[in-house]
C-alpha positions, -999 to +999 in steps of 0.1 A: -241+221+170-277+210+168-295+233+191-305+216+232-344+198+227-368+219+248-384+196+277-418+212+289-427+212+327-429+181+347-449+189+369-479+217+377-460+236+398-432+244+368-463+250+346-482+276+362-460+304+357-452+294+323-468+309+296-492+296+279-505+276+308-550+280+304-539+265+269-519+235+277-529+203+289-520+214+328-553+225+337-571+194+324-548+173+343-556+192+375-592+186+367-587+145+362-565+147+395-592+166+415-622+150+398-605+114+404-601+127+440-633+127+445-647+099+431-615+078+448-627+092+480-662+084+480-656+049+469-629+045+497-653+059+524-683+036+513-656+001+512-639+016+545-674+021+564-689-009+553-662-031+566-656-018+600-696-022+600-699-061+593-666-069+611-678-053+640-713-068+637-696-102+627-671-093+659-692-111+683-687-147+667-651-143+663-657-143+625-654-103+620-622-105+640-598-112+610-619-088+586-609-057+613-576-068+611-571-067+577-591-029+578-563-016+591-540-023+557-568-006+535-539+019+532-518-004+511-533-004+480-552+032+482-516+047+487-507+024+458-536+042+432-525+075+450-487+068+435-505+064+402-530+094+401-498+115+410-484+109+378-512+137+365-496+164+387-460+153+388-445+132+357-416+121+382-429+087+399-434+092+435-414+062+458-431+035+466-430+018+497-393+002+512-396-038+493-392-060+528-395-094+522-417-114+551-392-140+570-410-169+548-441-178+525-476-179+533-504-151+544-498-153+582-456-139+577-472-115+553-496-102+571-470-097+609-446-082+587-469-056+572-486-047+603-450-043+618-442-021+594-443+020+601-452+029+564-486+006+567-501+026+597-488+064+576-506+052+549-538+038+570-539+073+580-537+087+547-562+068+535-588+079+567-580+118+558-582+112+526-622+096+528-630+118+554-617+152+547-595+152+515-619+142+488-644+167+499-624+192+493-612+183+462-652+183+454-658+217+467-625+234+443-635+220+413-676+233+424-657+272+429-635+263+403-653+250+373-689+250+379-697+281+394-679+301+360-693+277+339-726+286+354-721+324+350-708+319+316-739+301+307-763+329+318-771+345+281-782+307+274-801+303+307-821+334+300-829+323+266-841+285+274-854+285+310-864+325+316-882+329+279-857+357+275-871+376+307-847+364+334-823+342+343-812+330+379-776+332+378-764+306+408-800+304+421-788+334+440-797+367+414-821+372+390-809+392+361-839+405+335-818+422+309-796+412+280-770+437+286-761+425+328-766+385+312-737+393+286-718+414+318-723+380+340-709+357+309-678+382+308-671+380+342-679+342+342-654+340+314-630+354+340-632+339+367-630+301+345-597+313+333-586+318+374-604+288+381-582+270+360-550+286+378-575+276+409-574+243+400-535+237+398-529+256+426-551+230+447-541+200+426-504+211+436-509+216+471-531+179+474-501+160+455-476+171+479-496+161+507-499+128+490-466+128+484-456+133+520-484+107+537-477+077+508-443+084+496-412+066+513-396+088+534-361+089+531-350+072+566-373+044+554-353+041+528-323+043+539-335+018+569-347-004+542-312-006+529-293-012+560-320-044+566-309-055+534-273-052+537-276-069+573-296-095+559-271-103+529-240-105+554-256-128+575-265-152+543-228-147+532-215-155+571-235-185+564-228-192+535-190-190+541-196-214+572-213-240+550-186-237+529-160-244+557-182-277+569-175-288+533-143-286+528-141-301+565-156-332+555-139-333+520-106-334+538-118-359+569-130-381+545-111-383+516-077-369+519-075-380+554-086-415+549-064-419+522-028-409+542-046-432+570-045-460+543-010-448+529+007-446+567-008-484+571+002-499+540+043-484+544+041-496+579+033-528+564+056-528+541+083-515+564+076-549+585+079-569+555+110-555+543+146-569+554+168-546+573+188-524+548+184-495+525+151-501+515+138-502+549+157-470+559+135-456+533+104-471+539+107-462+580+114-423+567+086-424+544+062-441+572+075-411+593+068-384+571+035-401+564+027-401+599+032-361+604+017-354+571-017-374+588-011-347+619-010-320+601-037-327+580-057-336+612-045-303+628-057-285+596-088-300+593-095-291+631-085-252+628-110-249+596-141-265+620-134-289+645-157-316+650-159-314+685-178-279+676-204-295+656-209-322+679-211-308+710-215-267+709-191-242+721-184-250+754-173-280+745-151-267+712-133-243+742-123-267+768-110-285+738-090-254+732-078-246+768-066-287+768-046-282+737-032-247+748+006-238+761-006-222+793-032-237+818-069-223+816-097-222+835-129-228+817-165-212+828-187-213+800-222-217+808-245-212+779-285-227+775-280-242+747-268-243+709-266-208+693-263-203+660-229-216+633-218-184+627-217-170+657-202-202+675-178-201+648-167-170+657-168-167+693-142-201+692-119-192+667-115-158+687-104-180+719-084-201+698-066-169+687-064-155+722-051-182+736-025-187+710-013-152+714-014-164+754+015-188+746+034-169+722+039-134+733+018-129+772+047-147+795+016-158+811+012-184+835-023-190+837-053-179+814-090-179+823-121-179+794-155-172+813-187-161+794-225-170+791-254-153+772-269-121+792-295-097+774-298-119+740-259-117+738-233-139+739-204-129+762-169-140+762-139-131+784-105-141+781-083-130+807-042-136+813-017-131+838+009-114+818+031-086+808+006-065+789+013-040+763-010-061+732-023-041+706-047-051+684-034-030+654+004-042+656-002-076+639-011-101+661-043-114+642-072-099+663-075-071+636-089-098+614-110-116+647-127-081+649-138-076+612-155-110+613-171-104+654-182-070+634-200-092+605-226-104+631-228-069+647-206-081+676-182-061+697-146-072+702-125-048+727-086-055+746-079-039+775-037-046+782-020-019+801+020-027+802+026-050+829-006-068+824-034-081+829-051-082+793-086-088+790-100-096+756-139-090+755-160-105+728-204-094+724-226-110+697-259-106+696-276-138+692-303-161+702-300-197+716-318-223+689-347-244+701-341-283+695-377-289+699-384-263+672-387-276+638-379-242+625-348-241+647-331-267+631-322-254+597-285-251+588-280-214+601-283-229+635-260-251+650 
């Protein structure tokens, strides 16, 4: 067995107990991280100060209006070079911000959904603490740190150059005149580098996980990212599977369809032509089982999307519905306009279903469907007059009605006590489409 490769720490917290540590590479790294601080700081305090000062001069012509606005995302990218500097502390890459797409191309969709987003206003703040108080301190810990020992250490030197090897002021402070207390202050400057060096990753540790926690992604970002993503991809595939429906819609209307219309007219044709006998026997079947075959292809091509719901919008689709159904229904559907396909997809093959289940297993004598959209929701009720006792779970197709309501984070609920009267409640949020709105009218939207 060859023997497990040794991986050195990863970060400075791992390396400071370690031996060896004043000799590695750790301390230097603390240095660049503090050092780069600094100079990061300055700079960011110098571009931040000078903006808010010529938008706000520039404010009262309008023109300095759009250069305040775009102060506030000054975060963005001095989060982004703190994610790089972090890699000098802590190998392991910090996580960036949650990827969220804007709603379409251009600076203006860009700019709304950055400015709506909570990680853009953490990391303006991080970047005002960090040129106003953080990089300042990173300053003063590598001053106690580095250059006062280095300044103690260099004392012997001091006394020999600038004191003519009299004196020496050691930190412009004391004054030391003899060789023996310039060699003690070298020693004890020798020291206090090597805890300076501890010094310094202890303070680089500390800054990086404050960095960490202001310009990191915290984990409910994340995860909220992800469930935005998810909701987003459902939708496309609702729509997508819609579209797909319309197609094969007007494949069948207009090809399939068209040709059993031509097939039913050209055997009823022939069926006139033909002398009584055998042959017209056959001809009159085959005109008859032409004819149903045109029905049922009519009555499939309806249940997939009927026309009448493209045309005309729900309302429509559902007293469509309610005329074709076994038991009488009342109709009140008042809606303000189109909404979009998926959802009035939904909402009327729900009814459809309901109302088929009406006829087959209520005993019902009379049905009622009444809705509208309250509180950007559409609501639909479907009411019945008879025995009761449905349950969703026992087969009778609404399980499958409620997974798809569910797709487009809609509620479907039944309320049927035995003996009746069952209610079948549908919710889906939604928003009516705009005909006058160019953006509207894009194939999500009926």
């Amino acid at each position: 067995m060859h023997p497990r490769p040794r991986t050195g720490p990863r970060t400075v917290w791992q390396a400071l107990p370690a031996r060896g540590y004043l000799l590695s590479s750790w301390p230097w790294r603390a240095l660049a991280y503090l050092v780069t601080g600094a100079v990061a700081g300055a700079a960011s305090l110098v571009g931040i100060v000078a903006a808010v000062a010529v938008g706000g001069v520039l404010a009262a012509v309008l023109v300095g209006l759009p250069l305040l606005v775009l102060t506030a995302l000054v975060g963005i990218p001095v989060a982004r070079m703190e994610r790089h500097r972090l890699r000098l502390i802590d190998r392991a890459p910090a996580p960036g911000r949650p990827a969220r797409q804007p709603p379409a191309t251009g600076p203006w969709p860009w700019l709304t959904t950055r400015l709506r987003e909570r990680a853009t206003w953490r990391e303006l703040g991080h970047a005002l603490l960090f040129a106003l108080v953080l990089w300042p301190l990173d300053a003063l810990v590598v001053a106690f740190a580095l250059a006062a020992p280095l300044h103690l250490a260099g004392t012997p030197l001091l006394m020999a150059t600038a004191g003519g090897g009299e004196e020496a002021k050691v930190l412009k402070q004391w004054t030391v005149t003899t060789w023996p207390a310039a060699s003690g202050v070298a020693v004890l400057g020798l020291l206090l580098l090597a805890l300076g060096g501890y010094a310094l990753g202890l303070a680089a540790g500390a800054r990086a996980e404050l960095t960490r926690v202001l310009v990191g992604a915290p984990r409910e970002d994340d995860q909220e990212a992800r469930v935005v993503e998810l909701t987003r991809s459902r939708v496309r595939l609702v729509d997508a599977f819609e579209a797909e429906r319309r197609r094969i819609e007007r494949d069948l209307h207009d090809g399939a369809q068209q040709r059993l219309v031509a097939l039913t007219m050209a055997l009823g044709l022939a069926r006139l032509d033909a002398p009584p006998g055998p042959l017209a026997d056959q001809l009159a079947k085959a005109h008859g089982e032409a004819g149903r075959a045109l029905e049922e292809l009519r009555e499939l091509i309806h249940g997939i999307h009927p026309k009448v719901l493209a045309d005309y919008g729900l309302p429509a689709a559902v007293a469509d519905a309610a005329d074709r159904s076994a038991v009488p229904v009342d109709v009140t559907l008042e809606l303000p306009g189109r909404l979009p396909q998926a959802v009035e997809a939904a909402a009327y093959f729900v009814v459809c279903e309901a109302l088929a289940n009406i006829g087959r297993h209520s005993g019902a004598t009379r049905a009622a469907v009444t809705g509208g959209h309250r509180d950007g929701r559409l609501v639909l009720r479907v009411r019945d007059d008879g025995r009761g006792g449905a349950d969703a779970a026992a087969g009778s197709g609404l399980t499958g009605l409620a997974d798809r309501v569910s797709v487009l984070d809609g509620r479907l609920s039944l309320s049927s006590p035995p003996g009746g009267p069952t209610l079948l409640s549908v919710e889906i949020p939604c928003e009516p489409c705009d005909p006058r709105d160019p953006r509207e009218r894009t194939e999500p939207c009926a």
